[in-house]
Every structure is written in C-alpha cells, then in structure tokens.
TIDREN-798949 format. One record per residue (C-alpha): residue in one letter; x, y, z. Coordinates in Angstrom, 1 decimal. Layout:
<pts>
code|u|v|w
a|X|Y|Z
...
</pts>
This chain:
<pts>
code|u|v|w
x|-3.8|-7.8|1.1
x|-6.5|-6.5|3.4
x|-6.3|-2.7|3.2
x|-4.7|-2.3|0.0
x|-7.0|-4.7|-1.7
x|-9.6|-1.9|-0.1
x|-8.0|0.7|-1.6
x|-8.0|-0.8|-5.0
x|-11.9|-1.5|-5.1
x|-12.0|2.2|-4.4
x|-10.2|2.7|-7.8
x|-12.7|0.5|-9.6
x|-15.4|2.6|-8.2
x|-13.5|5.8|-9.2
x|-13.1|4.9|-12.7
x|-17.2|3.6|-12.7
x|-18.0|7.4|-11.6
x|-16.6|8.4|-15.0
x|-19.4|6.6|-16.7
x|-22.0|6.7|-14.2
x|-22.0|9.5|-12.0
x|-25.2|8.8|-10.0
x|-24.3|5.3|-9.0
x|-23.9|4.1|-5.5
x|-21.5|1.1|-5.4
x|-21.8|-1.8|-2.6
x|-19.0|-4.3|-2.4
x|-19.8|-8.0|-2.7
x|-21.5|-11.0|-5.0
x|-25.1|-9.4|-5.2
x|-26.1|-11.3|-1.7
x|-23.1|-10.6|0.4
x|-21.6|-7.3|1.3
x|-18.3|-6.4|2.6
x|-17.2|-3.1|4.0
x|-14.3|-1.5|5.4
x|-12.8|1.4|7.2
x|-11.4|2.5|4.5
x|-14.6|3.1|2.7
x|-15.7|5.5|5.2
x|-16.2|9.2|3.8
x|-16.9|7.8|0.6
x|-19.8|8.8|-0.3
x|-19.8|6.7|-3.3
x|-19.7|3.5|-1.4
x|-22.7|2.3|0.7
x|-23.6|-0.9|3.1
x|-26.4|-3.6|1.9
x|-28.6|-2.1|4.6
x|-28.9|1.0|2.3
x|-29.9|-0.7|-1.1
x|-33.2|0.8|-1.5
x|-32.5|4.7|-0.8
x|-31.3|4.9|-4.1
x|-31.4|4.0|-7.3
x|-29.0|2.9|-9.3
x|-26.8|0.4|-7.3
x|-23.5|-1.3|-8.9
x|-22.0|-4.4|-7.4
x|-18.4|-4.3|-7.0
x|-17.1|-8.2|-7.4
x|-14.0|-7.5|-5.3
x|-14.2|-8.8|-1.8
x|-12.2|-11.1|0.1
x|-11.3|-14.7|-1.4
x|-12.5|-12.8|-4.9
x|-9.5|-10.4|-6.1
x|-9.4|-9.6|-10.0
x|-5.5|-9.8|-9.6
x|-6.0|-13.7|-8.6
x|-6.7|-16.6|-10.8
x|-8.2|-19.2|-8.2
x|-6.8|-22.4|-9.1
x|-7.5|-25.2|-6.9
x|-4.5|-27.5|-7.5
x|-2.4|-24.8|-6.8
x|-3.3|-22.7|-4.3
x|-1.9|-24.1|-1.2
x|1.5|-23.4|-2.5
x|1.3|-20.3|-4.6
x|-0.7|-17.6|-5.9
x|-1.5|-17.5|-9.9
x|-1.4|-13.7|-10.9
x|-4.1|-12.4|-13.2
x|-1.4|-10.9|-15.7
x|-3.9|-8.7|-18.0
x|-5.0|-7.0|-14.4
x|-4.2|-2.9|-14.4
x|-4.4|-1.3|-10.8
x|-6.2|1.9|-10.5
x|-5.6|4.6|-8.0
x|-8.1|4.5|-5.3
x|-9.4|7.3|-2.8
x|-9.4|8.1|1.1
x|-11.4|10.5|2.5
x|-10.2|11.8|5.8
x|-12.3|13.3|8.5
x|-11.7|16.8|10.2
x|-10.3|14.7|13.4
x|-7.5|12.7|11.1
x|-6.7|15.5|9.5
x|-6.0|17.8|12.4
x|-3.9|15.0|14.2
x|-1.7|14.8|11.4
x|-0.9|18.0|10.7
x|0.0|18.7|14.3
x|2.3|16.0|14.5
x|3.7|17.1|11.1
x|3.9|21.0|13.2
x|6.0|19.5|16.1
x|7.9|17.7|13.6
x|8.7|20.7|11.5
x|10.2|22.5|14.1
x|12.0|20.4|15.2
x|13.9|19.0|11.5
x|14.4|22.7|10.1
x|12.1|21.8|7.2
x|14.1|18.8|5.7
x|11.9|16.5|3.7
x|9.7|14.3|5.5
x|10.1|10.4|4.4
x|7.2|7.9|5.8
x|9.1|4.5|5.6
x|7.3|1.2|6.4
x|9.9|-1.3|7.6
x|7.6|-3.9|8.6
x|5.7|-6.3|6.3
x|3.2|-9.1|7.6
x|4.8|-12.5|8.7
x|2.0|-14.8|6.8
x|2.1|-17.3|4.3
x|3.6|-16.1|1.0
x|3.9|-12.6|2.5
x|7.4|-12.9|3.8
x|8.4|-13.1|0.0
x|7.9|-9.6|0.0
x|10.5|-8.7|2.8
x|13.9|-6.7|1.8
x|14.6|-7.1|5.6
x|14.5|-4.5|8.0
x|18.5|-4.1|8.5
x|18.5|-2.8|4.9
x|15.8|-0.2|5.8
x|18.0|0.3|8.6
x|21.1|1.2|6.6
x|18.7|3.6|4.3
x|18.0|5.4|7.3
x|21.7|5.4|8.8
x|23.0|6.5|5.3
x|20.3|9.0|4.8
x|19.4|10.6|8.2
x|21.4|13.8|7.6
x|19.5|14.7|5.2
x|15.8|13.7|5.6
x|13.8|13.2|8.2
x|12.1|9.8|8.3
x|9.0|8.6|9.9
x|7.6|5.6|11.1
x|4.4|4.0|12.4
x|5.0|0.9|14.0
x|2.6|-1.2|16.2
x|2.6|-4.3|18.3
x|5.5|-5.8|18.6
x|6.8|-4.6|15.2
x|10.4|-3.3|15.0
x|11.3|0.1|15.3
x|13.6|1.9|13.4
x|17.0|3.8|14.8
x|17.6|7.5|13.5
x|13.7|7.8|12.9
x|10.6|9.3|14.4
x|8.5|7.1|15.7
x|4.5|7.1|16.6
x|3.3|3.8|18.1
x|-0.1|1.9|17.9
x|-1.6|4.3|15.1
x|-4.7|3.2|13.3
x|-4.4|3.0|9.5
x|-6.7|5.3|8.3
x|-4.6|8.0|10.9
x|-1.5|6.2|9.4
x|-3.2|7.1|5.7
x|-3.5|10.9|7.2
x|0.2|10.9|8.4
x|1.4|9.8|4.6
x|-0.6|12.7|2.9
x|1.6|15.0|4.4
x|4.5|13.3|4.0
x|7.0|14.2|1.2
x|7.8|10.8|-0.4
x|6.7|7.2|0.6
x|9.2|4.2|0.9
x|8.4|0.5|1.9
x|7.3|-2.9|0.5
x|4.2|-3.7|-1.6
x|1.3|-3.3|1.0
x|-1.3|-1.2|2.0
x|0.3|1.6|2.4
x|2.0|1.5|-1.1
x|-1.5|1.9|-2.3
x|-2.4|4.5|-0.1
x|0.8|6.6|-1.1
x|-0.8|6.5|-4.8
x|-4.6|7.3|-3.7
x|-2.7|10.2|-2.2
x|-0.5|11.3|-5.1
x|2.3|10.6|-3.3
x|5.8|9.6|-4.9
x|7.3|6.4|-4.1
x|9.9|3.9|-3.7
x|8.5|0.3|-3.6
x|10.3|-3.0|-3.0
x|8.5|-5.4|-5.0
x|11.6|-8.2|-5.6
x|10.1|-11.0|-7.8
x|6.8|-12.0|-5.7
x|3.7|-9.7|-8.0
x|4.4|-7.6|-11.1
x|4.0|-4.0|-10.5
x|2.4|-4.6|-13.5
x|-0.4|-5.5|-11.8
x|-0.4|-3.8|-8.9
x|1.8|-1.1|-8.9
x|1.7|2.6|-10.3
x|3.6|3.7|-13.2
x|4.2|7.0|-11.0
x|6.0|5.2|-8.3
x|9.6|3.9|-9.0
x|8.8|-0.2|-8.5
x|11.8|-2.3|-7.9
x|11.2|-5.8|-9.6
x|13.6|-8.3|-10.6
x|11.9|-9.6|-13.7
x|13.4|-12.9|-14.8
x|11.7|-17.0|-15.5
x|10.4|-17.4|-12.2
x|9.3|-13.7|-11.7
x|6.6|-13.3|-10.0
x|6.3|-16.4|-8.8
x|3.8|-15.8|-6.1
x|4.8|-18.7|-3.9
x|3.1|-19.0|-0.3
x|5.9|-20.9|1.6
x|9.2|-19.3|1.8
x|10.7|-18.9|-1.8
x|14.8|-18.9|-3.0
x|14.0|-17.3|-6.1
x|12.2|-14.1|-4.0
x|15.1|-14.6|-1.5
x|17.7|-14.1|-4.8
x|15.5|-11.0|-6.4
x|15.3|-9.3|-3.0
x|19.1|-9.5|-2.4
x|19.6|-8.1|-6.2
x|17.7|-5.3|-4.7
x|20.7|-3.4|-2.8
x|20.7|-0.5|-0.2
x|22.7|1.5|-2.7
x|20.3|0.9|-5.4
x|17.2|2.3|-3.3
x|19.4|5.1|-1.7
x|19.5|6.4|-5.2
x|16.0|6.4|-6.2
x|15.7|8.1|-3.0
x|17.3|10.9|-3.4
x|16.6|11.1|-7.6
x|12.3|11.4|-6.4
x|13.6|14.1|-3.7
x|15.1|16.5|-6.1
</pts>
C-alpha cells in the first residue's frame, strides 16, 4: 500500500505517544530501518543513524513485507492476501512544511475565485494497476458520471500524474508529489476515491470521506468509522485475491453511481 501503509505506522506511533511521551520511534525489525517521505516533519520518528542521540528508542514492527493487517501465509500468498481480522487502523499524522502549505493554499485562492466558493471535492479516480490491486477499482467512467452528475454543484479536484486518466468537468494539477497532494486534501472540503493512500491521508487530516472499498479489505481493518466506507459484505467478502477477482468485480458493480452520489451530497450538508 506504500504510502498509506506509511501513514498507518504514523498512527501506531501516535497512539505510543499517549503512553510514552519521550520516545523516539524508528521503523523496522531492530537491525533494519525503513523511512519515508511521509515521516518527514515528524519529529517523533527518526532514522537508524540517530539511535544514540536519545534515549528511549521504540521499534515500530511495520515495514514493508511486515504489515499487522497481513497474515503471511506461504501456501497462499501468490494468489491472495489473508487479512488480519482483529487489526483496528489508527489515524496517522502529516506534517507539512511552510513551502506545501503556501502552494496549496494559493492554488486553493485561484480556485476560489474562480468557483464562487462552492465546496471543493478532491477525487482520486485512479488506483494502481498491480496484482490484486485492480480489485479495488469502481472504474473511472463511474467517477466520471459522479462528476457529470455533480459538477453544478461542487467543484472537484484532481491530481493525476503519468499517464493516469484525467477527469472531464474537473480541475486538474498534473505530476504533483504526494506529500503536496497530502497539502492540497487538507484544504479540501470532502475526499472521495478508492482505498489507498490518500484515503488514509483524508483521515490523518480529519477530513470526511466517501471510500469505495467493494469486497477486497474490511474497512474494518483499514478504514475509519468517520468516513462513509462502501463494502459489500457477503461469504467471500474480503477476499483479498491478487489476480483479477469475479466476486470483487460483482461487489464493485453493487456499488452504483447513484448510491455514492448520495453519500455525496448527505457529508456536504
């Protein structure tokens, strides 16, 4: 999950401060470290290289290829994920520089001006193309319709970059970096997209939600009770499987443009 999986460890730290306010945190096994860009500004989190500047150090056993959401089972991995079920999410932290938060707000400005202070929604269309993620695609003509149905009365947002698609009726900002991404969303009004990186950053930044989960992961696990989560719970839900699924297929097309129109405008009231 990259990012998001980032963002989660931030959580765990988060909710460690409670208990022991003095600690710095590294990420990895107690050999290895593992840092990210996301962990910048957090003062809370520090590199290997910095282990003896203080003194109480916590290990923080989530890293890549060791996520407490996953059960690692050998004879099944190459064709799904097994979903640690008793796993609760927290809501992580990003700390933004002066620099990402002066370029968001004056996009946000020229935006303003321009929308006569409708609501702002940051939509992410897009989802990675790897194995087992495509399970988590709605399918970007149904964003599409959201917007078309919508546009007249918010103003939606988008980051793309690369090659990704780009959305008709919305604003678009090309080749943005997440953490600038991360800034965008905090001024945003309401967040809509799949499961995803940004679905976690929309909750370390308080903001409402609409997620498309389908039947892939449990929002159990990794969603947040404050976001509306769509999931189509039934015996194969969530089946976590890495090559392309008919059961996620089935749960995402339950999941209609009308339904997530109307959850839409119910957190915009």
């Amino acid at each position: 999950m990259g990012y998001g999986d980032d963002l989660m460890v931030t959580g765990e730290v988060k909710e460690l401060l409670k208990t022991r306010p003095k600690a710095k945190f590294i990420i990895g096994d107690g050999k290895k470290s593992f840092w990210s860009e996301i962990y910048y500004n957090n003062h809370s989190i520090i590199s290997a290289k910095e282990i003896n500047d203080y003194e109480e150090i916590i290990w923080i056993n989530n890293y890549p290829h060791n996520r407490p959401y996953r059960i690692y089972d050998k004879k099944t991995s190459h064709i799904k994920y097994t979903w640690g079920k008793s796993y609760r999410v927290k809501k992580g932290q990003i700390f933004f520089s002066e620099e990402e938060i002066s370029f968001a707000k004056n996009i946000y400005e020229q935006i303003k001006k321009k929308s006569l202070n409708k609501k702002i929604i940051y939509i992410e269309p897009n989802i990675k193309l790897t194995k087992g993620y495509q399970n988590r695609d709605w399918g970007f003509n149904k964003w599409q319709k959201v917007v078309n149905t919508l546009k007249n009365d918010y103003v939606f947002f988008q980051v793309s970059y690369g090659n990704q698609k780009i959305l008709k009726n919305a604003i678009n900002l090309h080749n943005v970096n997440f953490r600038n991404a991360c800034a965008l969303l905090a001024k945003s009004d309401l967040y809509i997209g799949g499961h995803g990186g940004l679905s976690h950053a929309a909750a370390a930044l308080n903001k409402k939600s609409v997620v498309i989960f389908g039947g892939w992961i449990d929002p159990l696990i990794v969603g947040y009770s404050f976001h509306t989560n769509l999931f189509i719970k039934n015996n194969e839900s969530p089946c976590g499987a890495k090559n392309k699924c008919k059961h996620c297929i089935k749960c995402m097309n339950l999941i209609t443009v009308k339904m997530a129109t109307k959850e839409i405008k119910y957190n915009q009231k």
